[in-house]
Z-matrix of the N, CA and C atoms (Angstrom, degrees):
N
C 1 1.444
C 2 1.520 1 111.15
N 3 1.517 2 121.16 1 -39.85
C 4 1.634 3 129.02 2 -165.91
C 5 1.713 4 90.07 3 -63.02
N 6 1.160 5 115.63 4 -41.97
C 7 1.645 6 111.75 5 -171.64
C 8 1.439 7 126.64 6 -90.73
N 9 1.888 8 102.23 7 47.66
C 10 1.225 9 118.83 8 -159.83
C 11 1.910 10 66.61 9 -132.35
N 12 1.059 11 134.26 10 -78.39
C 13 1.277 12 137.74 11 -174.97
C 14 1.445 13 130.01 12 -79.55
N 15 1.432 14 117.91 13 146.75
C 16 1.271 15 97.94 14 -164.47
C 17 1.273 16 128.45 15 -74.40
N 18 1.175 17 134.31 16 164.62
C 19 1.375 18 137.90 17 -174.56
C 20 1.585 19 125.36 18 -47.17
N 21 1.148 20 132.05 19 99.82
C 22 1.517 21 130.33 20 -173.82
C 23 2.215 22 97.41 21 -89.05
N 24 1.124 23 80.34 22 142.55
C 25 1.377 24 91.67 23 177.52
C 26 1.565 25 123.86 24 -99.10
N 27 1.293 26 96.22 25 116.46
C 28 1.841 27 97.92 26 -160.75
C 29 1.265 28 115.14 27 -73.09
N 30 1.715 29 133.27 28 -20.04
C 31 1.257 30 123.85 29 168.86
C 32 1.483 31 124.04 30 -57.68
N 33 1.874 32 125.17 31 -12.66
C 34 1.075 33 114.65 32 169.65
C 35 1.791 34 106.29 33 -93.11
N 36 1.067 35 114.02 34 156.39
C 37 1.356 36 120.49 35 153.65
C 38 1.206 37 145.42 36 -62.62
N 39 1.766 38 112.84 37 106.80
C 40 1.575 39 126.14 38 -170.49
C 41 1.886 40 90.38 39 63.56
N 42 1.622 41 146.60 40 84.42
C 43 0.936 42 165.45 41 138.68
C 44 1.723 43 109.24 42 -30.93
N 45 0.779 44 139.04 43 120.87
C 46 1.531 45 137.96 44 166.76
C 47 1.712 46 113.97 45 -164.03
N 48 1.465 47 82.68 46 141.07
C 49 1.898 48 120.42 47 179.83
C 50 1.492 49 104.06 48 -103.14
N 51 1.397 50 116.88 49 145.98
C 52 1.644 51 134.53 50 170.50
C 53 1.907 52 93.22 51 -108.51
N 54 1.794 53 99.63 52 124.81
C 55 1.388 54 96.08 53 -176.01
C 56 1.556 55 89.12 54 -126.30
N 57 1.503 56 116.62 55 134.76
C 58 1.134 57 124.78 56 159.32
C 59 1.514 58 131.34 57 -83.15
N 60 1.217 59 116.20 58 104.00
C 61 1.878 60 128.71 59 178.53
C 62 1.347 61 87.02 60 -96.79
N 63 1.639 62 93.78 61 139.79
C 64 1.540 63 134.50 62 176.90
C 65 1.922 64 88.45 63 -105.16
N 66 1.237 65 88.16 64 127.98
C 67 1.999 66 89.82 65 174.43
C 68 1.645 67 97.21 66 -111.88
N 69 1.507 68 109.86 67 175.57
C 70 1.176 69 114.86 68 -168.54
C 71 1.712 70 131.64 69 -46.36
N 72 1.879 71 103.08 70 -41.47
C 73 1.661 72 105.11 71 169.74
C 74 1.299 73 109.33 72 -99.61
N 75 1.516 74 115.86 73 49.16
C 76 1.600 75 118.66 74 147.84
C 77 1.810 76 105.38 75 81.12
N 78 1.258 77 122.48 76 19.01
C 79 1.226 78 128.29 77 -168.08
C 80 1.865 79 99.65 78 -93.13
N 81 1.003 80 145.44 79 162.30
C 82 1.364 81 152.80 80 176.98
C 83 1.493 82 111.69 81 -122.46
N 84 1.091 83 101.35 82 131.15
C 85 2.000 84 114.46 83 -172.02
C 86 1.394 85 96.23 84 -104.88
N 87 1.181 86 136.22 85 148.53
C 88 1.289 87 136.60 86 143.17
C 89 1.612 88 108.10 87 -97.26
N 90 1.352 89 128.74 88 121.20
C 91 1.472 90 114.41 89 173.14
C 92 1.652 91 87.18 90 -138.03
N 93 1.574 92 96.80 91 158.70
C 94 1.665 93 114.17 92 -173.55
C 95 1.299 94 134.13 93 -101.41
N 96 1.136 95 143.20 94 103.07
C 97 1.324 96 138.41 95 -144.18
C 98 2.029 97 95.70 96 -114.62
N 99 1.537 98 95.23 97 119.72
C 100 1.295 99 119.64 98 -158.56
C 101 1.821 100 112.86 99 -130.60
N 102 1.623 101 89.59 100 136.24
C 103 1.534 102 76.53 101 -174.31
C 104 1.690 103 97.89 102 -133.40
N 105 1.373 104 94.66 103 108.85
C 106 1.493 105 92.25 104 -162.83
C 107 1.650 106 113.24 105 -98.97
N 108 1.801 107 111.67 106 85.16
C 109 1.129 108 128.15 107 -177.95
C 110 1.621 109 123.57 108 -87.80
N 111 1.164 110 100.38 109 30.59
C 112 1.762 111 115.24 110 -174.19
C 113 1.798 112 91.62 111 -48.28
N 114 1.578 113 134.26 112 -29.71
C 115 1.184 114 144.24 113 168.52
C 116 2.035 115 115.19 114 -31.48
N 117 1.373 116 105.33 115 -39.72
C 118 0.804 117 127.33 116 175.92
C 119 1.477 118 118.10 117 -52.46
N 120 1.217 119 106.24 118 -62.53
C 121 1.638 120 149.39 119 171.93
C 122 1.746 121 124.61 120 -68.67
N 123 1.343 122 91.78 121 10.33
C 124 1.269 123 88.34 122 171.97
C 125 1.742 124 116.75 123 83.62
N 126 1.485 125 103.76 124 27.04
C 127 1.619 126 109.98 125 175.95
C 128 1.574 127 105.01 126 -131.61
N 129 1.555 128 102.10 127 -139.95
C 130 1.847 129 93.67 128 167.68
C 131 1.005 130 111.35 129 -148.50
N 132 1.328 131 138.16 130 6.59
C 133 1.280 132 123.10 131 169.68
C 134 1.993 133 120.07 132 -76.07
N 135 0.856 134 114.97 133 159.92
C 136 1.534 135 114.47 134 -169.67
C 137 1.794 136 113.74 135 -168.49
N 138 1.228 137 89.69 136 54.78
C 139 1.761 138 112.64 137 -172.43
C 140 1.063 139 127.82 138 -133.02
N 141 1.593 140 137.97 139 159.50
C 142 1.795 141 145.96 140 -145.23
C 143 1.607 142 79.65 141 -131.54
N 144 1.998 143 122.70 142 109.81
C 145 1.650 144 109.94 143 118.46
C 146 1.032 145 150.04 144 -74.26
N 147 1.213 146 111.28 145 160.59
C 148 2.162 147 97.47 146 151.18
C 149 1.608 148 92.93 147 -125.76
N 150 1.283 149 132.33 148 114.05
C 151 1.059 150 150.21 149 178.23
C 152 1.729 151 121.50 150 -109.27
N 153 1.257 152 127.96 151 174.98
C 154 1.416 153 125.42 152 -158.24
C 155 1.297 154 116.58 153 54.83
N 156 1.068 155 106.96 154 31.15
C 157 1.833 156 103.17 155 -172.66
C 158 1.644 157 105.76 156 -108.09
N 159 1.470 158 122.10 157 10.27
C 160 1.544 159 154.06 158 159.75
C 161 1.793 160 91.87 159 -18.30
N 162 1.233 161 93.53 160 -87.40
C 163 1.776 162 121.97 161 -165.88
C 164 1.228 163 109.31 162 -24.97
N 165 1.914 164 91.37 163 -75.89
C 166 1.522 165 102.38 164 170.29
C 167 0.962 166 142.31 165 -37.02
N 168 1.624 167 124.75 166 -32.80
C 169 1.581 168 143.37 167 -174.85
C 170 1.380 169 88.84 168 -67.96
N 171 1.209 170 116.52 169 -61.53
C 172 1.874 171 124.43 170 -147.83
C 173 1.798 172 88.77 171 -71.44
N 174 1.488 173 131.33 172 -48.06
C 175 0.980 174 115.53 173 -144.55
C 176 1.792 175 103.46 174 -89.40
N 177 1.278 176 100.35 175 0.48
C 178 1.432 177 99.60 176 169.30
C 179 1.232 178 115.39 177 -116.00
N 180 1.360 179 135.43 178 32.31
C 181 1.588 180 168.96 179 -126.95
C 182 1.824 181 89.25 180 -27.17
N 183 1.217 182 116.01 181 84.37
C 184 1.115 183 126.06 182 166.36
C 185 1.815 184 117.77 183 -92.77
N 186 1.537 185 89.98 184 150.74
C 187 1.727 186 95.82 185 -160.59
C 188 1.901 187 84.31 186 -128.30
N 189 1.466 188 95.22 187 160.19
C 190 1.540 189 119.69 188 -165.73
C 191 1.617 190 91.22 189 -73.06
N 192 1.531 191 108.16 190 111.47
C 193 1.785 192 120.30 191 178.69
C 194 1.396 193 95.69 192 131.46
N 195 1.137 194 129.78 193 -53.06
C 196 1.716 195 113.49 194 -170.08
C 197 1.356 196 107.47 195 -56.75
N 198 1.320 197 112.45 196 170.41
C 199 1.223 198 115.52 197 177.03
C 200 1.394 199 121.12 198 -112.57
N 201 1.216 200 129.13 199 173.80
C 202 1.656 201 129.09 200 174.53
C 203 0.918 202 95.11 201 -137.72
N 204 1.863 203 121.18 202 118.98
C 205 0.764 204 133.92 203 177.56
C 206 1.745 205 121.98 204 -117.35
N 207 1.584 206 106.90 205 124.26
C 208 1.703 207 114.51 206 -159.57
C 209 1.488 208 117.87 207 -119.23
N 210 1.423 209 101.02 208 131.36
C 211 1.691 210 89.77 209 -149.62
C 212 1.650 211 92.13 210 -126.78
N 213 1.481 212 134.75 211 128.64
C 214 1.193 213 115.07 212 148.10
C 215 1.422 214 121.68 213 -89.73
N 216 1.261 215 129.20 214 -168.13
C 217 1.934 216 120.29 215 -141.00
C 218 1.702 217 73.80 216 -137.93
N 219 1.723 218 90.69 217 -179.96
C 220 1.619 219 105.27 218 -175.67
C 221 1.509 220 105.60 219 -78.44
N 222 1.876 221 106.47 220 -10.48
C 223 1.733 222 98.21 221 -172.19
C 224 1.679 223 93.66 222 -119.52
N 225 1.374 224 106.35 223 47.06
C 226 1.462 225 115.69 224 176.87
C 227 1.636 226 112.05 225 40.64
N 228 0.823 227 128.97 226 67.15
C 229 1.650 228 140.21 227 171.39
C 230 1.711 229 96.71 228 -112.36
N 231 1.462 230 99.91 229 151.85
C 232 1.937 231 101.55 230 164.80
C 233 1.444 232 110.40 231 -97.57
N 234 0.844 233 108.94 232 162.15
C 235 1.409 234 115.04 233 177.56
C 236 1.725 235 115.91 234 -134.48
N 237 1.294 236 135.11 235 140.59
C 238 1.272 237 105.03 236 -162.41
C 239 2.310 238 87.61 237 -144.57
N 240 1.373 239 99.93 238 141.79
C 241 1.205 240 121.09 239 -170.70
C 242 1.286 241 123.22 240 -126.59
N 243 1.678 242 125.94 241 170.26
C 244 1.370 243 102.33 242 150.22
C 245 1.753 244 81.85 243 -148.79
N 246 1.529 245 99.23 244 167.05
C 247 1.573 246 116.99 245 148.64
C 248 1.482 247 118.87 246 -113.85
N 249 1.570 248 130.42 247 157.83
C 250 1.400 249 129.71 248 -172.95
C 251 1.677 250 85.77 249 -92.02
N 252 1.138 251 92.43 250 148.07
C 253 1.776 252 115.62 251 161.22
C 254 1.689 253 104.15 252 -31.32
N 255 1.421 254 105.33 253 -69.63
C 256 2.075 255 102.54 254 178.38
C 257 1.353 256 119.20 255 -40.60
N 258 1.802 257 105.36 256 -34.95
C 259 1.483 258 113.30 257 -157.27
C 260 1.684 259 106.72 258 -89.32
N 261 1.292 260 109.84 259 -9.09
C 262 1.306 261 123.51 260 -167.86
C 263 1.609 262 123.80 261 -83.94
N 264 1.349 263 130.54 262 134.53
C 265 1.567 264 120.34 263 -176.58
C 266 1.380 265 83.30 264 -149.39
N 267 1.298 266 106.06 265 131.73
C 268 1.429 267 132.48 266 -173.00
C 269 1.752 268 99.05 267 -72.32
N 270 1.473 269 96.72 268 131.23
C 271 1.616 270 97.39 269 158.50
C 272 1.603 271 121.23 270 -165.53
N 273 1.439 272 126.79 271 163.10
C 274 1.326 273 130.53 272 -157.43
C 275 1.639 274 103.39 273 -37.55
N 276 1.621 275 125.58 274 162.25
C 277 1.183 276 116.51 275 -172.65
C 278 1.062 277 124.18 276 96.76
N 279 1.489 278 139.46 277 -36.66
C 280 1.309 279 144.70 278 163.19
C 281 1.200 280 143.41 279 -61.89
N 282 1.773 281 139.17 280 115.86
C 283 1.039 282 130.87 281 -160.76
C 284 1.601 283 125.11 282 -119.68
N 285 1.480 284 104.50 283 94.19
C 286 1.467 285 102.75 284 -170.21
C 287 1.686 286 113.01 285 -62.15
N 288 1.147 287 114.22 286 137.38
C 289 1.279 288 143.30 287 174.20
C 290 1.579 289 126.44 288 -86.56
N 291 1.116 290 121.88 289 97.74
C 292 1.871 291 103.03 290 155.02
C 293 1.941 292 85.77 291 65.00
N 294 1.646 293 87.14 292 -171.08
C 295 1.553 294 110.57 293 -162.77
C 296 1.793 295 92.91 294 -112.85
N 297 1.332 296 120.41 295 -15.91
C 298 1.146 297 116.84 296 174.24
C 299 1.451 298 128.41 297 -73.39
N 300 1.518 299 104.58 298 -103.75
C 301 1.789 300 121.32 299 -177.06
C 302 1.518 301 78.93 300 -83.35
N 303 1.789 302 122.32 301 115.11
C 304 1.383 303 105.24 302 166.66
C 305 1.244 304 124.01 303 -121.58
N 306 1.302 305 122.97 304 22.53
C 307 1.565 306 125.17 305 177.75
C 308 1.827 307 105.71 306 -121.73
N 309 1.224 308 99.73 307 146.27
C 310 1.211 309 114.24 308 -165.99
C 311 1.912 310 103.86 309 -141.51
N 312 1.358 311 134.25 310 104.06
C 313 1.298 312 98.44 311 169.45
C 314 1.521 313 114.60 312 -113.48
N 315 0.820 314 118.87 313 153.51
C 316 1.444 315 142.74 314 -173.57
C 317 0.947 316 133.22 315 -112.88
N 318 1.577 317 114.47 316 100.24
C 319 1.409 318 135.73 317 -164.96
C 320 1.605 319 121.49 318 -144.40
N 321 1.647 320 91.21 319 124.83
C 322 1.768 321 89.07 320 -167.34
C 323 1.615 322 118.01 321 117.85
N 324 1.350 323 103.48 322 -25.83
C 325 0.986 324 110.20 323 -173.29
C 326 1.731 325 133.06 324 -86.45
N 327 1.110 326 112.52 325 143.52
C 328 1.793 327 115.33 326 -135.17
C 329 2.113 328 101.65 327 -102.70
C-alpha cells in the first residue's frame, strides 16, 4: 500500500503530502497523506492517513459499503472513484480499513 503514495520521511515529525485526485466530472480533491509517527518521538501513535477526504464522501452521498476507489495513472496522477455497495463485487487488490469507510482498491500502484 506505502508504494501507492509517495514517500513521507520519518525523521521529521507526523510527515505529510497534499495529493490532488481528479474524480470522475473533472473536479480536483486535495486530500492529505499523513504519517503520524509521534511513536517515534516519544508518544504512541505509529500510523499512515489519507485524511480530508470529509467533502468528498458527503458530496458523492456515500453510505457505509461502497467503495472508494484510488488509482494512480502511468504518468503518476490520482484518480479518485467510487462504486455503490449493489454495484460492487469484491476482488483481489482491496484494502479494508478501520471499522469505518473500509474498502479501498488499489490499482496502479508501484
Amino acid at each position: 500500500m506505502l508504494s501507492f503514495f509517495p514517500r513521507l520521511d520519518p525523521s521529521h515529525y507526523n510527515p505529510r503530502c497534499h495529493l490532488n485526485f481528479l474524480d470522475d466530472g473533472g473536479t480536483y480533491w486535495e486530500f492529505a497523506f499523513i504519517y503520524y509517527n509521534n511513536k517515534l518521538f516519544d508518544g504512541t501513535r505509529n500510523e499512515y492517513r489519507l485524511t480530508r477526504m470529509t467533502k468528498y464522501i458527503r458530496q458523492a452521498n456515500l453510505v457505509p459499503g461502497d467503495e472508494i476507489i484510488l488509482v494512480r495513472d502511468d504518468d503518476d496522477r490520482y484518480r479518485i472513484t467510487h462504486k455503490r455497495k449493489q454495484q460492487t463485487e469484491r476482488t483481489k487488490g482491496v484494502l479494508k480499513l478501520g471499522t469505518g469507510w473500509r474498502v479501498v482498491e488499489i490499482q496502479g500502484g508501484r
